[in-house]
C-alpha positions in Angstrom: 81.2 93.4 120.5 84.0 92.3 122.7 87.3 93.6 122.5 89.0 91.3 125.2 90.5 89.6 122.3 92.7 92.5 121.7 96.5 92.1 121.9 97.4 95.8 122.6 96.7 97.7 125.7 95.3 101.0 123.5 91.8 101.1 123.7 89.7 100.5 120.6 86.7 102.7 119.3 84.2 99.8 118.0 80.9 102.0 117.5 79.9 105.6 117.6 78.0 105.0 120.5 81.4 104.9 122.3 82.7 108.1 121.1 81.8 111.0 118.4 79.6 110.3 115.5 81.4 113.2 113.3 84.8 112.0 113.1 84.5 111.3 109.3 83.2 115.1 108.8 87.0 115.9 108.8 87.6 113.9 105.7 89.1 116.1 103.5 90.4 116.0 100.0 94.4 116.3 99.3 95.7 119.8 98.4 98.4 118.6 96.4 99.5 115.6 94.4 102.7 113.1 96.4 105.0 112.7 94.2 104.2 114.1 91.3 107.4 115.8 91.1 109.7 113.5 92.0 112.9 113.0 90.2 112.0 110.2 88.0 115.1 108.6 88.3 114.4 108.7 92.3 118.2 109.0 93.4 117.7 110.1 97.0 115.5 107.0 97.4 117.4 104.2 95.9 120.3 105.4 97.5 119.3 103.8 100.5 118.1 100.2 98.9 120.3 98.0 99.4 118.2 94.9 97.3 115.1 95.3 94.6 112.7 92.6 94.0 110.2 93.8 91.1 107.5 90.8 91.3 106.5 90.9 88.0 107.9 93.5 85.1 105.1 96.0 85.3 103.9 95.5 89.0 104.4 95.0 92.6 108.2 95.8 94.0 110.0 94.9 97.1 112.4 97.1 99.0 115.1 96.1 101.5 117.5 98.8 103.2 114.8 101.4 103.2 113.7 102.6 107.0 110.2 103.6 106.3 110.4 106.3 109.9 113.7 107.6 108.5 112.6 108.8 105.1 113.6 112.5 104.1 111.2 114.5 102.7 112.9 113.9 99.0 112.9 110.0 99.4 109.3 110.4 100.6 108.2 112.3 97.1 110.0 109.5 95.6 108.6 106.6 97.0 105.1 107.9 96.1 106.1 108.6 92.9 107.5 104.6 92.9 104.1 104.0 94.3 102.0 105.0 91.4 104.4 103.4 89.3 104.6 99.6 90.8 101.4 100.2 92.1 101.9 98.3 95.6 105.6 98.5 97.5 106.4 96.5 100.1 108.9 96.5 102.8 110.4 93.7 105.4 111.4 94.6 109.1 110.2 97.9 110.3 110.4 96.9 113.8 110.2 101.0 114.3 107.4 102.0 112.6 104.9 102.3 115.6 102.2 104.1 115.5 103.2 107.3 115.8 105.4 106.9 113.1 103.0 105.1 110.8 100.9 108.0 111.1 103.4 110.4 110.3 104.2 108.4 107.5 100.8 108.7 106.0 100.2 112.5 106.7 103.5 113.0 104.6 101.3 112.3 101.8 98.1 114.5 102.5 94.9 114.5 104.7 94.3 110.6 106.4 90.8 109.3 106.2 88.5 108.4 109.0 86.7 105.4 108.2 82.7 106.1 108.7 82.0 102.8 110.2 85.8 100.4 110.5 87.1 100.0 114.5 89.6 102.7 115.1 92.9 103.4 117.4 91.3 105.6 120.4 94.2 108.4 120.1 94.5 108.5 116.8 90.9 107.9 114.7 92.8 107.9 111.4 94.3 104.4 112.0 92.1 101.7 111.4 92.0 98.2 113.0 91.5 95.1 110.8 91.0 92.3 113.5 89.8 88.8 112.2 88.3 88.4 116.0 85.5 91.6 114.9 82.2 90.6 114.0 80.7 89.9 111.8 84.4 89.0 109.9 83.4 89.1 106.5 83.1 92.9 106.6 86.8 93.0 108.5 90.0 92.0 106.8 88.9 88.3 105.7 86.9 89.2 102.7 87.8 87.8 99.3 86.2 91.2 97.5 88.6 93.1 95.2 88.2 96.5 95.8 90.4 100.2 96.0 90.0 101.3 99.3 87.1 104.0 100.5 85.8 104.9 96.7 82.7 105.7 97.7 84.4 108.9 98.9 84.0 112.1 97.0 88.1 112.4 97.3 88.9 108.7 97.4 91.8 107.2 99.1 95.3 107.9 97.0 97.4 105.7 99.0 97.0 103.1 102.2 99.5 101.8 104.5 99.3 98.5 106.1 101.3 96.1 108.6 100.0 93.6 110.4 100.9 92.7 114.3 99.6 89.4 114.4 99.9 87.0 111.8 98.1 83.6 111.3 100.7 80.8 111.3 100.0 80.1 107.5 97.6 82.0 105.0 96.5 85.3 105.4 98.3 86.6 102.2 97.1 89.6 100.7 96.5 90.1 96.9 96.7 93.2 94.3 95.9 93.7 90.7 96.8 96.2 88.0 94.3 98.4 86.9 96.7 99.8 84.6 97.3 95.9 82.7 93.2 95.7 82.7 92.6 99.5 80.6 95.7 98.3 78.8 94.4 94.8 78.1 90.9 95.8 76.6 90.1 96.1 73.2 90.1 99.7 71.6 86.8 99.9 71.2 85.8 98.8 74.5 88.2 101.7 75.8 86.4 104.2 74.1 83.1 103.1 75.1 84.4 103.1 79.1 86.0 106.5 78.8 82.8 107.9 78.4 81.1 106.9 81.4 80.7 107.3 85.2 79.7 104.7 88.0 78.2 105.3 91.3 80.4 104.0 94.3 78.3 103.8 97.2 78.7 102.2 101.0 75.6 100.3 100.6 76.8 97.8 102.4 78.2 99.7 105.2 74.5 100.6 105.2 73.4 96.9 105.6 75.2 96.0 108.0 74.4 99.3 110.3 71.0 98.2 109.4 71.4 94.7 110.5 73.5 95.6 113.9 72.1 99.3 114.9 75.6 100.2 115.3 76.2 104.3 114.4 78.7 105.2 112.3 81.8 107.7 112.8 80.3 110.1 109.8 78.8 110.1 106.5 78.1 106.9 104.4 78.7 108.7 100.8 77.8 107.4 97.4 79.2 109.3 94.9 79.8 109.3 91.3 83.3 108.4 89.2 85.2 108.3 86.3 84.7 104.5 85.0 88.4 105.6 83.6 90.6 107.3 85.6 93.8 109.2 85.0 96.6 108.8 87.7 97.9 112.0 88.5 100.9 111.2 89.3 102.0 108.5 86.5 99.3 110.3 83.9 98.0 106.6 83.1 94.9 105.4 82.2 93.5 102.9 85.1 89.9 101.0 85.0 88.3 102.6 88.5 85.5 100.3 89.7 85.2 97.7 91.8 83.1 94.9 93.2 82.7 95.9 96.9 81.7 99.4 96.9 80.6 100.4 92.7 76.5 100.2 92.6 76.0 100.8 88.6 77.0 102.1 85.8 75.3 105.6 84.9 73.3 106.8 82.2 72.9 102.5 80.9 70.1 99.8 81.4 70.8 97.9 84.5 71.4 94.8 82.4 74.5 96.8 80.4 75.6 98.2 84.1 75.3 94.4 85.8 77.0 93.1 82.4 80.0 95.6 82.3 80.8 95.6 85.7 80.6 91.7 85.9 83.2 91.4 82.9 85.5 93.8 84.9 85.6 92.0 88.0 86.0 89.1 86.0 89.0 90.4 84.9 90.6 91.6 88.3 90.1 88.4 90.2 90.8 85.6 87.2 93.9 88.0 85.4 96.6 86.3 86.7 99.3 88.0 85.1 97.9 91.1 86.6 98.0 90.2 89.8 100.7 90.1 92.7 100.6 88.5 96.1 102.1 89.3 99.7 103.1 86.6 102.2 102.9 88.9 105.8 105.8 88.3 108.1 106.1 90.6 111.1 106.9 94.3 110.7 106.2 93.9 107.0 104.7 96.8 105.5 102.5 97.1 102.2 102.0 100.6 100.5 99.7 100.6 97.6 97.9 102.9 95.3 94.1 102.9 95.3 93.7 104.8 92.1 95.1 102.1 90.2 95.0 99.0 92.0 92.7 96.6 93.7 93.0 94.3 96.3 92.1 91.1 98.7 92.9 89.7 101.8 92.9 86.4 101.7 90.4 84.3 103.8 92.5 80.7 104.5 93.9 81.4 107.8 91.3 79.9 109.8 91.5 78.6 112.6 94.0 81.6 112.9 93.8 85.2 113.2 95.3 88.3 112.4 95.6 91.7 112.9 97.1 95.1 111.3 96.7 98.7 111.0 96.4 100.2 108.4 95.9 104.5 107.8 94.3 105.5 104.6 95.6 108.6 102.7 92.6 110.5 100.8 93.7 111.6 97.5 91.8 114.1 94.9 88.9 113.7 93.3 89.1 111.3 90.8 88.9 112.6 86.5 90.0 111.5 83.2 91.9 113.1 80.9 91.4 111.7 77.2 94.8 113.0 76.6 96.5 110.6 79.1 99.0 108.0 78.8 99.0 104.5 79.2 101.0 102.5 81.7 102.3 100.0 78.4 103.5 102.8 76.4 105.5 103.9 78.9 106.8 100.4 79.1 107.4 100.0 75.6 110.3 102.5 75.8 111.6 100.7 79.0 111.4 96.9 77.5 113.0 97.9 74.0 116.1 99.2 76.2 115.8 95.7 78.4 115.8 93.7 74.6 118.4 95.8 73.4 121.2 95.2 76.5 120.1 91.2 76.7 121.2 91.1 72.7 124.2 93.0 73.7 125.1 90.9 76.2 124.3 87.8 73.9 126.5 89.4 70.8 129.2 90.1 73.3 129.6 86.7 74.8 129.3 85.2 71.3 132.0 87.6 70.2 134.2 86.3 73.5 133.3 82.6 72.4 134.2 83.1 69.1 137.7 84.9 70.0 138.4 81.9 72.0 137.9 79.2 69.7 140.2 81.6 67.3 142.7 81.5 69.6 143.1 77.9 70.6 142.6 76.5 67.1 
C-alpha cells in the first residue's frame, strides 16, 4: 500500500508488519457509564449553545456555540448524556480540535479502542484513518453497510468521534439510523421473541480480507456473542443491536430463521426512512454518535473525489438487556403531549386575541 497520497506529514501505520501486532491487546472495557448522571435538563451544556437544530423529533441534533476542546467536565457528562439521547450530535467549525484534542475528547468518555486491522495515526494508535485512497476502498470509509461500530468486541464501542480533513467537492454524506424507532416500531410479539435471543458479531470479514492480502493485524479479530436487544445504559432504552457488517447469526435458531430475521432487520435500517438522519461534511465538522443505539453509512457517491477523517472510537461496556427497561417512545410520549399542549395554547390564545379584536372594532 502507498501512503504518498497522504495529506498530513504524520506518518501512518498501514499493517502490523510496520509496527506491533498487540496494540489491540490494550482494548479494554469502560469502568464507568458517560453520562449517566448528567443533569437531565443539561444546563452547564446548553448554556453555551447559542442555536439547536433537532433533525427530526426523536433523532439526530445539531449544535452551534459549543467548542468541542473547551468542554468542562460537567458539559462533557452532558453532552454524552445528549448523545444517547439524539443518538448522533453534530457540530460545525472546530477549527481547534486537532488531534491532541480530539483524543482528549474521547478519553473523557472511557478507554479508546485500537482497531485490530484499520490504518492508524503513528503517535497515537487510537485514532483511526478512513482514507478513500486505501485499498481495497470498500473495506475503508466508502462502504454502503449499516453497522455500529467494532461490535464484534466483547466491550463494544459506546461512542465514536469523527471529522473529516478532506472532503470530496459533492457526496460523501454520512447516514444514521435509530435503533431505538426500529425496537419501538416492531410488533409486540416480535419484541418478545427478540428479547430472548443473542447473535454472534464476528470480524469475519476483517478475516477475509487478511486472508486475501496477508496483511497482520494490530490484535485480536474477536467474535463474540450479544444481546439481539440491548438496553442503553445511559437512556435505559430498548435498542435492536445487530447489524449487517459484522453480526454472523442468530443463536440457538435454524440458519434459515437467523438469515430470515436478520434480513428483515437490515431491511428495516437502510429502507426506514423516518428513522434515519443524514450529515452533509463541511470542514471542521464533527459527528459524535452512539453505537449502542445507532447505525450508520458512509456514503459511496463522491467518486471521482476523495476524502479523509479521523475518527477515535470509545469502547463502552459489555452489552445486556434488562426486560425491565424503557423505551425511547414512552419517554417521548411525555415530551410530545407537553409539545401538543403549548401549540393548542398558543392556538387558543391567538384565537382569544382575534376574537378580542373583532370585539373591539365592531
Amino acid at each position: 500500500m502507498s501512503v504518498t497520497a497522504i495529506t498530513t506529514a504524520e506518518k501512518i501505520i498501514l499493517d502490523a508488519s510496520q509496527q506491533d501486532e498487540a496494540l489491540s491487546d490494550r482494548n479494554t472495557h469502560a469502568t464507568r457509564v458517560a453520562g449517566k448522571g448528567a443533569d437531565p435538563e443539561k444546563k452547564a451544556l446548553f448554556a453555551s449553545v447559542t442555536k439547536r437544530i433537532d433533525y427530526t423529533p426523536k433523532f439526530g441534533t445539531e449544535l452551534h456555540g459549543i467548542r468541542l476542546s473547551e468542554l468542562t467536565e460537567q458539559q462533557s457528562e452532558e453532552l454524552a448524556a445528549l448523545i444517547a439521547e439524539r443518538g448522533v450530535v453534530f457540530f460545525r467549525d472546530q477549527e481547534d480540535l486537532d488531534l491532541a484534542e480530539h483524543v482528549k475528547l474521547g478519553k473523557r468518555w472511557g478507554p479508546l479502542h485500537v482497531h485490530p486491522l484499520i490504518p492508524h495515526n503513528q503517535a497515537n494508535p487510537e485514532v483511526i484513518v478512513l482514507d478513500s485512497r486505501y485499498q481495497p476502498p470498500a473495506r475503508y470509509n466508502t462502504n454502503n453497510s449499516w453497522h455500529s461500530d467494532v461490535s464484534f468486541e466483547p466491550a463494544p464501542s459506546s461512542f465514536s468521534i469523527l471529522t473529516f480533513d478532506e472532503i470530496p467537492e459533492s457526496g460523501g454524506d454520512t447516514a444514521w439510523s435509530n435503533g431505538y424507532a426500529l425496537y419501538d416500531g416492531l410488533s409486540e410479539p416480535i419484541k418478545k421473541f427478540l428479547e430472548g435471543l443473542t447473535a454472534t458479531h464476528s470480524s469475519d470479514n476483517f478475516k477475509v480480507l487478511q486472508a486475501l492480502t496477508g496483511r497482520k493485524t494490530f490484535g485480536k479479530l474477536n467474535d463474540t456473542e450479544h444481546p439481539v436487544i440491548r438496553t442503553n445504559p445511559v437512556t435505559g432504552w430498548k435498542s435492536v443491536f445487530v447489524n449487517a457488517v459484522f453480526t454472523r447469526e442468530i443463536n440457538n435458531v435454524s440458519q434459515a430463521e437467523s438469515k430470515w430475521i436478520l434480513e428483515y432487520l437490515h431491511d428495516l435500517v437502510s429502507k426506514r426512512l423516518d428513522y434515519q438522519v443524514r450529515f452533509r461534511w463541511a470542514k471542521h465538522s464533527v459527528a459524535i454518535w452512539d453505537n449502542r443505539s445507532t447505525f450508520h453509512t458512509g456514503v459511496p457517491d463522491f467518486k471521482p473525489f476523495f476524502r479523509r477523517g479521523l475518527r477515535v472510537t470509545v469502547s463502552g461496556e459489555i452489552p445486556f438487556f434488562d426486560p425491565n427497561s424503557g423505551t425511547q417512545a414512552q419517554a417521548w410520549e411525555a415530551e410530545a403531549n407537553a409539545i401538543i399542549a403549548k401549540q393548542e395554547a398558543a392556538a387558543k390564545a391567538k384565537a382569544e386575541a382575534l376574537e378580542k379584536a373583532s370585539a373591539t372594532t365592531a
